[in-house]
N, C-alpha and C positions, 0 to 999 in steps of 0.2 A: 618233060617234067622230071623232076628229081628222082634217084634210085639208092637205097639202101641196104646196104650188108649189114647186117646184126649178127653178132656171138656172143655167147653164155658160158661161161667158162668155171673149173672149179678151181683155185688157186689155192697151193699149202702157203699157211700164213708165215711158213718160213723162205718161201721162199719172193717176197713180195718186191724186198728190191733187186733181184735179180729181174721181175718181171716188168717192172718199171722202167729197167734198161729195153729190156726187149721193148715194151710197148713205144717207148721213147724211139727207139731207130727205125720202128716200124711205123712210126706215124709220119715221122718226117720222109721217108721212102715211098709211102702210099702217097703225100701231098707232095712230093718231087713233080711225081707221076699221073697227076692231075686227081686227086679225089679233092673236095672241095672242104669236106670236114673228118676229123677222125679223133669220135672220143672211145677214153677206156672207163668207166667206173668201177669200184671197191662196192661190195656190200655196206648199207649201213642200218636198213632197216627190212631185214627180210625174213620172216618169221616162214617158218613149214606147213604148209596148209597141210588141211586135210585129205583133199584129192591131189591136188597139184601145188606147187611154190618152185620160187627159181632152186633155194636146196635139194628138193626132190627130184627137177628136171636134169641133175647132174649128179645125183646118188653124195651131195655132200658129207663130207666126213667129218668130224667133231675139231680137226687142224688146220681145216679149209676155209675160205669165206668164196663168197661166188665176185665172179667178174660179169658186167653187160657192158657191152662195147658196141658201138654202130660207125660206118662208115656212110657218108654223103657225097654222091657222083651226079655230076651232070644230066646223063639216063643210064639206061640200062646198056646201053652199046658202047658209054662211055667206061663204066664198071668192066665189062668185059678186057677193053683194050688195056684200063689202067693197070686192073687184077694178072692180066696177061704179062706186061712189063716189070708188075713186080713180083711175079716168079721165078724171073731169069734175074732180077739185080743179086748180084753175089754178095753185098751185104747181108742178105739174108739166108743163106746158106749152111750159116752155122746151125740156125734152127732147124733146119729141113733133116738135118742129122739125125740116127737115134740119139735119145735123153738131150735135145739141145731144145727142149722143151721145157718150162722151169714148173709144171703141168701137167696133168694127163690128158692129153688131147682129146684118148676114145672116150671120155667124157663130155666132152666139146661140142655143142653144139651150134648150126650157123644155118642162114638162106641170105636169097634176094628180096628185098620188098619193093614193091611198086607204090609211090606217092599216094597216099588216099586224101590226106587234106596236109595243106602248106601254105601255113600262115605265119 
């Protein structure tokens, strides 16, 4: 059954088309590499709860909007090997830099999820 990576991210809204590039060479490198889907979404309606909201889950800042992004793999063993390949492709090396983040990553938050329903 299907396997997903999900991240939450906090994005300075100055720097959104810089991240766009990133997400762009990063999506097509993950589906080189066999991931089967790879979206990024922009905030558009996320208001701050009271206990919890995606703002709060990343300490948003008043310049920021938050990012949700998921990736879709074959299973979990396939995640593994793809997520493996694309840490050695050198296109992506520039981000692995300090500041080649357009982001504060220790904000960043991510897991595996395993298929619950897929329909």
């Amino acid at each position: 059954m299907a396997y997903v990576d999900g991240f939450v991210l906090p994005l300075p809204k100055a720097n959104l088309e810089r991240y766009k590039e990133m997400a762009n060479l990063s999506a097509t490198v993950w589906r080189e590499h066999g991931a089967l889907e790879y979206r990024e979404c922009i905030a558009d309606d996320v208001k701050p709860g009271t206990h919890t909201s995606f703002p709060q889950s990343v300490d948003l800042r008043e310049d920021e909007t938050v990012v949700f992004a998921w990736i879709v793999y074959e299973s979990r063993e396939k995640r593994d090997e793809v997520n493996d390949k694309v840490m050695k492709d050198p296109r992506l090396a520039p981000m692995m830099q300090p500041g080649g983040l357009p982001f504060d990553g220790k904000r960043m938050f991510w897991g595996g999820f395993e298929m619950l329903i897929d329909r």
